[in-house]
C-alpha positions in Angstrom: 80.4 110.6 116.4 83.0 111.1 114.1 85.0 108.5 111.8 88.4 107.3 113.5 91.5 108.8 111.4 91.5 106.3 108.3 95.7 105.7 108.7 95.2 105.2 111.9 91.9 102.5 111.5 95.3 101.1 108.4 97.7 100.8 110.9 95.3 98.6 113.8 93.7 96.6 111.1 96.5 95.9 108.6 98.4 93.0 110.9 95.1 91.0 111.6 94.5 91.6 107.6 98.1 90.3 106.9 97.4 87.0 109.6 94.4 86.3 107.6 95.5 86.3 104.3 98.7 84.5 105.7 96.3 81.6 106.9 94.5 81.8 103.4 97.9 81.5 101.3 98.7 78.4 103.5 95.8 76.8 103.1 95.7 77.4 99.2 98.9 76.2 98.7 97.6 72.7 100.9 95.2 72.3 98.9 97.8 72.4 95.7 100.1 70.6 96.9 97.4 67.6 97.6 96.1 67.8 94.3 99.4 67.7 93.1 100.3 64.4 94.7 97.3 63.0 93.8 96.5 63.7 90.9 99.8 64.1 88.7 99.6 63.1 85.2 95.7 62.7 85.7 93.5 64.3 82.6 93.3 68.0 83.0 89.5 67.8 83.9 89.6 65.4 86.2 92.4 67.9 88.1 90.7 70.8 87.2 87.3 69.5 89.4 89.2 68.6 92.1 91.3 71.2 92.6 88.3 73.4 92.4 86.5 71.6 94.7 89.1 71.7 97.4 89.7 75.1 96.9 86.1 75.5 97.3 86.1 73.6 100.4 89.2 75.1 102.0 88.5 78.8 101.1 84.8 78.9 100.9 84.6 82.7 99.6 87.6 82.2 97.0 86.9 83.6 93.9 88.2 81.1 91.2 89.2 82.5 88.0 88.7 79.3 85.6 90.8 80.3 82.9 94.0 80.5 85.6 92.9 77.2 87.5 92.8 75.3 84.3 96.2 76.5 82.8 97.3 75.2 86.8 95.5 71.8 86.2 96.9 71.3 82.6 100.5 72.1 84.6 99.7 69.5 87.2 99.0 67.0 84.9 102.2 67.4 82.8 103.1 66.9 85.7 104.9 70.1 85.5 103.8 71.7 88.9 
């Protein structure tokens, strides 16, 4: 059995791809957005753990990179985000 044409296995998979990480983005940018309202002007840690934790939660397999999230959390509570 051979291996379907790789542009053409691209071109079927690519939309349900594209759905997915659509989903992913929307959920992501919930879970900001939450954190945000809640905890504006909060100390950076205690934004930091939350907003990890609901990431966490909301996008089980997300691979945090700390040093990003806490630069976000510092900007959330500046309340600059």
């Amino acid at each position: 059995m051979s291996l379907p044409d790789p542009a053409l296995l691209q071109r079927v998979v690519q939309p349900a791809l594209d759905e997915v990480q659509h989903e992913i983005d929307g959920k992501i940018t919930e879970a900001l957005e939450q954190v945000r309202d809640d905890l504006s002007g909060r100390e950076p840690e205690v934004v930091y753990a939350d907003l990890r934790s609901r990431l966490l939660e909301t996008v089980p397999a997300l691979n945090i990179h700390e040093a990003h999230l806490r630069q976000v959390a510092q900007l959330i509570s500046r309340r600059r985000l």
